[in-house]
C-alpha positions as CSV (number, residue, x, y, z in Angstrom):
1,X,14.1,83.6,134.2
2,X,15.3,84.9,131.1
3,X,13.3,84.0,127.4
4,X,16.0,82.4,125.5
5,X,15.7,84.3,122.2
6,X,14.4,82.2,118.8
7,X,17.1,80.8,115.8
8,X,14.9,83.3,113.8
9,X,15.5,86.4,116.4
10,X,19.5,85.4,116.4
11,X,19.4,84.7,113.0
12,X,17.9,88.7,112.9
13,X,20.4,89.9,115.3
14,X,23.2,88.7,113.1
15,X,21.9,90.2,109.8
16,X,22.1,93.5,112.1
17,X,25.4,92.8,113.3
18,X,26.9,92.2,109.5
19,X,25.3,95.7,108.8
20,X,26.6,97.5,111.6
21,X,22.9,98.9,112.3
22,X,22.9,98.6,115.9
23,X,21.2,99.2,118.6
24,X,21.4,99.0,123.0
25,X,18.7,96.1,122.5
26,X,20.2,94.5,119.8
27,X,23.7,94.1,122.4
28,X,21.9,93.4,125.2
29,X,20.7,90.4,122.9
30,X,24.3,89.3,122.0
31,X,25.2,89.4,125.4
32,X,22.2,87.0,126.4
33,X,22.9,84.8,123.5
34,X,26.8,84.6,124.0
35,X,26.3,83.5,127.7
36,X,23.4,80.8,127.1
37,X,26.7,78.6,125.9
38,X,28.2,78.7,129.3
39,X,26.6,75.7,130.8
40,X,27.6,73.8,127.9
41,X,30.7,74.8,128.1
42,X,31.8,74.0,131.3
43,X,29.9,70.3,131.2
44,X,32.3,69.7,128.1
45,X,35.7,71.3,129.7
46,X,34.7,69.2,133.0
47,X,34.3,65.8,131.3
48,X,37.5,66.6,129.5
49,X,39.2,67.6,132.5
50,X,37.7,64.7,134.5
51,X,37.3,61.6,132.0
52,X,40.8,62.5,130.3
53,X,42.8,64.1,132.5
54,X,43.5,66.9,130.8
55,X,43.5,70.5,131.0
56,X,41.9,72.1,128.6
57,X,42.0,76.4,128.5
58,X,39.1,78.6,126.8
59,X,36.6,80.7,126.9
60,X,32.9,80.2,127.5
61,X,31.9,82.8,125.2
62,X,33.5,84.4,122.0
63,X,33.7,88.6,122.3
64,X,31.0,90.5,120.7
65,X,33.9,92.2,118.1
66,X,35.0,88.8,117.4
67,X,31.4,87.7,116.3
68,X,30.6,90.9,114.5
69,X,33.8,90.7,112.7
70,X,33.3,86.7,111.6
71,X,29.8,87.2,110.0
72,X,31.2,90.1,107.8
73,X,34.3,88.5,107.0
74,X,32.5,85.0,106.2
75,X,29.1,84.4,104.0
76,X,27.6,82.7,107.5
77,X,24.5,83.3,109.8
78,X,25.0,83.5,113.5
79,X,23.5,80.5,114.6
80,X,25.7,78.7,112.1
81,X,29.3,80.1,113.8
82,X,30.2,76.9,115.6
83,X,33.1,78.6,118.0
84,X,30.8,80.7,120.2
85,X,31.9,79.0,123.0
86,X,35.4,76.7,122.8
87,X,38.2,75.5,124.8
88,X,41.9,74.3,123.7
89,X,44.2,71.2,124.3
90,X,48.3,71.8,123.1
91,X,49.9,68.3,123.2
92,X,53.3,67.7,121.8
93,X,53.2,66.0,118.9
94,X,51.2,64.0,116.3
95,X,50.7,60.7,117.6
96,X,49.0,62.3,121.2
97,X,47.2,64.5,119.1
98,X,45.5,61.6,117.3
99,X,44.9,59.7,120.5
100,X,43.1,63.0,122.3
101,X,41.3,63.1,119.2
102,X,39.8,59.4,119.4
103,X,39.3,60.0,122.7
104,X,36.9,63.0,122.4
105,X,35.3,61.0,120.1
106,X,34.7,58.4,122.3
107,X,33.8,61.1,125.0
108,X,30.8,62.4,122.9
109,X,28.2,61.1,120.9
110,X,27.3,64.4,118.6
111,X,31.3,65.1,117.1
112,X,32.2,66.6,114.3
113,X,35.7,67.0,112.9
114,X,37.5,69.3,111.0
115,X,40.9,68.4,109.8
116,X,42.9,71.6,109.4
117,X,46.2,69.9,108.6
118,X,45.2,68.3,105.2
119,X,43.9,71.5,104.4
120,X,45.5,74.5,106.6
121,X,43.4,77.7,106.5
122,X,45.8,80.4,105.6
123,X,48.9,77.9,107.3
124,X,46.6,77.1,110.0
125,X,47.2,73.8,111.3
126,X,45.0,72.1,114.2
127,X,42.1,69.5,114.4
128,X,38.8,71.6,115.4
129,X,36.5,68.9,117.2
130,X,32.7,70.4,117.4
131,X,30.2,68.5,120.0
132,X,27.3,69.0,120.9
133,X,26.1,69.3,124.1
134,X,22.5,70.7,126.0
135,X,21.9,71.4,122.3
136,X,24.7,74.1,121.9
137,X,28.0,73.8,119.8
138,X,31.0,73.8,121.6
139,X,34.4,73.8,119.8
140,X,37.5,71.7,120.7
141,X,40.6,72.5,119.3
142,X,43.8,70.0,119.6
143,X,47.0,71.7,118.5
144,X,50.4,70.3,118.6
145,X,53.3,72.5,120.2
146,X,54.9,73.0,116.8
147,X,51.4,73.9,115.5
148,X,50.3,76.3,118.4
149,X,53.5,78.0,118.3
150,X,52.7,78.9,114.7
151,X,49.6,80.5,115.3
152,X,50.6,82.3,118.7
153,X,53.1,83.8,115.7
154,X,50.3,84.6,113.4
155,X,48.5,86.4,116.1
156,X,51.4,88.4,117.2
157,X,51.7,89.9,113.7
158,X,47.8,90.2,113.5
159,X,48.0,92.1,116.4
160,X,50.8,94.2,116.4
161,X,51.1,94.7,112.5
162,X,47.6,93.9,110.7
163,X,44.8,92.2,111.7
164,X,44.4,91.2,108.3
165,X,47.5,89.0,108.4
166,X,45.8,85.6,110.4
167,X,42.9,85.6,107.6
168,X,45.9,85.4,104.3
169,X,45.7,89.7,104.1
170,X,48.2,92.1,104.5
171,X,52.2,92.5,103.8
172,X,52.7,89.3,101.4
173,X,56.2,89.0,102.7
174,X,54.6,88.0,106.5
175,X,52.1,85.8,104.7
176,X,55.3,84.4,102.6
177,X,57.0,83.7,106.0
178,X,53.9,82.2,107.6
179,X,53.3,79.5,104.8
180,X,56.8,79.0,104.4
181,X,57.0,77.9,108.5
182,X,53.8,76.2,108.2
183,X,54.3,73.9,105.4
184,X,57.8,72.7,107.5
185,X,55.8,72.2,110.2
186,X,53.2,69.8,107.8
187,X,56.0,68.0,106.1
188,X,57.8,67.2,109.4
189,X,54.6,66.3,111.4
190,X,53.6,64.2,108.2
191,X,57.1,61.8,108.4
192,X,56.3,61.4,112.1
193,X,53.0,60.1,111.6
194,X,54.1,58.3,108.9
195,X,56.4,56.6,111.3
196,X,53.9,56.1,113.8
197,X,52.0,54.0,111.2
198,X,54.7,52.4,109.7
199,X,55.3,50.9,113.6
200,X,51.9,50.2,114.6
201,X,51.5,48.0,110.8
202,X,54.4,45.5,112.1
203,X,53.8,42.3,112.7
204,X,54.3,41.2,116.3
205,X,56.9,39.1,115.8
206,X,59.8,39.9,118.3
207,X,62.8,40.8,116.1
208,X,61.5,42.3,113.1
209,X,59.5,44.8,115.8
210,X,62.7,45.4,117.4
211,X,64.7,46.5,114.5
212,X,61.9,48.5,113.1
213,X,61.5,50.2,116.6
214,X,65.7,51.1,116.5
215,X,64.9,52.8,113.1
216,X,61.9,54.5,114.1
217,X,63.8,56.0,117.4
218,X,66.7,57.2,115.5
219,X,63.7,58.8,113.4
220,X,62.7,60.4,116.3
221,X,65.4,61.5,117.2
222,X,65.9,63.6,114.1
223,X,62.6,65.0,114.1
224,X,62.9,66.1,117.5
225,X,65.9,68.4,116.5
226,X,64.0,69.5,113.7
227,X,61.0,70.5,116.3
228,X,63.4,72.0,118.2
229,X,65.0,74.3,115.1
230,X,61.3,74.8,113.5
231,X,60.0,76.2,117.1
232,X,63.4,78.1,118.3
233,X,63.0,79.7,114.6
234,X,59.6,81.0,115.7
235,X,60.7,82.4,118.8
236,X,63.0,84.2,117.4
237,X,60.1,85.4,115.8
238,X,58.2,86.1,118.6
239,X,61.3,88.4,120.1
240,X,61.4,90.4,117.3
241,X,57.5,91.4,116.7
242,X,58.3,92.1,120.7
243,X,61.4,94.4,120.2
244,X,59.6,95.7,116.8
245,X,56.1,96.7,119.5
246,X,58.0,98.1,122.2
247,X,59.5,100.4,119.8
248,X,56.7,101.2,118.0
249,X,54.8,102.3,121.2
250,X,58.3,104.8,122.5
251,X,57.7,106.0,118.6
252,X,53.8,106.8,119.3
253,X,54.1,108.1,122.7
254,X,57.3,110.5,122.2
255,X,56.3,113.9,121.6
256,X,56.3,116.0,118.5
257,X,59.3,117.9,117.6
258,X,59.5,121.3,117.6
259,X,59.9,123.3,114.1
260,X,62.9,125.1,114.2
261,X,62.7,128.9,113.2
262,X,64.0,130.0,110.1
């Protein structure tokens, strides 16, 4: 059986890590801590999956770039990242995502949440739910369609133009574009829940509820066109950074021209 490696060794291993001073050991180490997450991991996914009925998708450990690269881009030690290990729920709009929400809650006792639509990291928009479970952190994230579609764009131009772009770097056009889509997205997704409120305040009176509830579907109505304009928009997107990549690649892999004599 393996010797599960101390907070102050992985604490060590990360200071290596942000320095780039590597060694065989020192990634045979990562490797050994990055995979003691998996049990936890699949206990959480499974009592999502099997106590919710949900299906969440994910990844029972983070890549050994994507570590390296978070503890030089953030002032954080490695046993403090809290996405090691993490898994994903995409509902369709606000109101599901705050019932999943109270629902994972319910599910476990050690929960932490982190609000991203109050405060958007860089237009990033999602509720990050971390739990703990066998004493390792395990990350939840709940996104909405209009919000996941946002950052399926952001990571499109990340990885076809800079990588840069996700974390608020690069072209300040793309990042102009990115918060402009994101902060429709918050003010639409803020009326519906809004409206969801409004509803659920009613008195239970019969007719008042009834009139209220006509209002709120013709609400809905509108804001479902506007989901439907806000995500086609981002498609659209999505095409181009495809057409823009394909191209790129005929650019890169034609070969050099010949110099004409003179």
């Amino acid at each position: 059986m393996t010797k599960e490696v101390s907070k102050t060794q992985t604490d060590r291993l990360g200071d290596r890590l942000k320095s780039g001073n590597i060694v065989e050991e020192d990634l045979r180490l990562l490797d050994q801590y990055r995979r003691s997450f998996a049990d936890a991991y699949e206990t959480v996914v499974g009592t999502i999956r099997g106590k919710l009925g949900l299906e969440p998708t994910g990844r029972p450990a983070k890549s050994t770039t994507s570590i390296a690269d978070k503890l030089k881009r953030e002032s954080i030690r490695l046993t403090q990242i809290q996405d090691i290990a993490g898994c994903r729920l995409i509902v369709s709009d606000i109101a599901k995502q705050e019932a999943v929400i109270q629902s994972i809650t319910d599910l476990f006792q050690q929960a932490t949440i982190i609000d991203r639509r109050a405060n958007p990291s860089h237009g990033y928009r999602a509720i990050h739910v971390v739990v703990k479970c066998e004493d390792k952190a395990i990350e939840i994230q709940a996104r909405t369609s209009l919000q996941h579609i946002w950052a399926e764009t952001s990571e499109k131009f990340s990885d076809m133009i800079d990588a840069s772009i996700k974390y608020g770097g690069g072209d300040s056009e793309l990042q102009g574009l990115l918060q402009e889509f994101s902060e429709l997205i918050g003010a639409e997704e803020s009326d519906e829940k809004n409206l969801v409120d409004v509803l659920a305040s009613l008195p239970s009176k019969k007719k008042p509820r009834d009139i209220a509830q006509q209002f709120v579907d013709i609400k809905r109505e509108e804001q479902k066109q506007n989901r439907v304009e806000i995500y086609t928009s981002l498609k659209k997107i999505q095409n181009r950074l495809k057409i823009y990549n394909l191209l790129k690649k005929s650019i890169d892999t034609m070969p050099p021209q010949k110099e004409e004599s003179k």
